[in-house]
N, C-alpha and C positions, 0 to 999 in steps of 0.2 A: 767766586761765591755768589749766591742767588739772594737777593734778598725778597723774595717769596712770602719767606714765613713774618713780617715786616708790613709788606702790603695789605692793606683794608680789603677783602675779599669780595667779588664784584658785585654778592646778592647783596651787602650793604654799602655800596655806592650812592649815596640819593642821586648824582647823574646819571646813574647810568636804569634809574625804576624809569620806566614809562609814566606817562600820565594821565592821570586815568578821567573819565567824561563824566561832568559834571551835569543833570538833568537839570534841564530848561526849570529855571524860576519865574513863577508871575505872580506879584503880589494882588490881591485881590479883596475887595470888599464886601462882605454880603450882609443883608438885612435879614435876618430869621425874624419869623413872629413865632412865639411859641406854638408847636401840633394843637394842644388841649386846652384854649383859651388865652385869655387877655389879664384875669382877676384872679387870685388866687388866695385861700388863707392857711395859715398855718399847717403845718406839715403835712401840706397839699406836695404834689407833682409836678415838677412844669418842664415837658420834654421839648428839647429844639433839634430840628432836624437837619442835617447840613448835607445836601448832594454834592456829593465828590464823583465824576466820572469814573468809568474805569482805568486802569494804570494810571494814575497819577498819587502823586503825592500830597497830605497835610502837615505841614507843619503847627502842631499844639502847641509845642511848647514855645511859639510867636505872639499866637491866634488871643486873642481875648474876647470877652461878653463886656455887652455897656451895654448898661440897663438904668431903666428909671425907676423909682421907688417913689408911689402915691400911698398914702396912709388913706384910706377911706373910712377908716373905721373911728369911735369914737376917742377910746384912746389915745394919747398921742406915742409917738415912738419916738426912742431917743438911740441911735446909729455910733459907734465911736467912729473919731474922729479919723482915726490911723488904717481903721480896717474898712469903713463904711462899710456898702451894701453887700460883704462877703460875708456879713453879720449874718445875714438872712440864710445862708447857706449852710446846709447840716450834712447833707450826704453828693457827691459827685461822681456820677458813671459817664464813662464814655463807652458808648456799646456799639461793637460793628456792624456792618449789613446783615451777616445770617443771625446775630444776636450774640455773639459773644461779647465779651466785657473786656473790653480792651485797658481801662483803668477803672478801679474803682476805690473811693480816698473815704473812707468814714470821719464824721467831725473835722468838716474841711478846713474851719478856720485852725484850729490847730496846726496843720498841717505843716 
């Protein structure tokens, strides 16, 4: 008698899957200055541009912004403690080369 019907059948073998090639990682650092200035106020715009070659890969959801926050104005501003300067943030697009919108988060701090 066979025991056939018994045996793990070869497409679920994890020995027996190939292994498949993992692209080349480089972890990298860049300094964007925002496109459209330096100053901005209130539910202004501030686009940063990130040159990515061709074929390659971003990692976002790694990737972070640090940024400084100057009050110049007369006011003073108060930032909670837990969120800081994503306080400042109301809407976030990520839009690709020919201009689609790859993500876009309304009321980001919620988020």
């Amino acid at each position: 008698m066979s025991d056939d019907n018994t045996s793990t059948p070869i497409e679920m073998r994890l020995s027996e899957v190939p292994g498949v090639v993992s692209p080349e990682m480089e972890l990298t650092y860049v300094t964007a200055i925002p496109m459209n200035g330096s100053t901005f106020s209130s539910n202004q715009e501030c686009r940063i541009g990130l040159n990515v070659p061709q074929d390659c890969f971003v990692d976002l959801k790694r990737a972070y912004l640090k940024y400084k926050i100057n009050n110049t104005g007369a006011a003073p501003i108060f930032l909670d403690p837990l969120i800081g300067g994503a306080a400042v943030i109301d809407n976030w697009r990520v839009i690709g080369g020919p201009g689609q919108y790859l993500k876009e988060v309304f009321n980001y701090i919620t988020f």
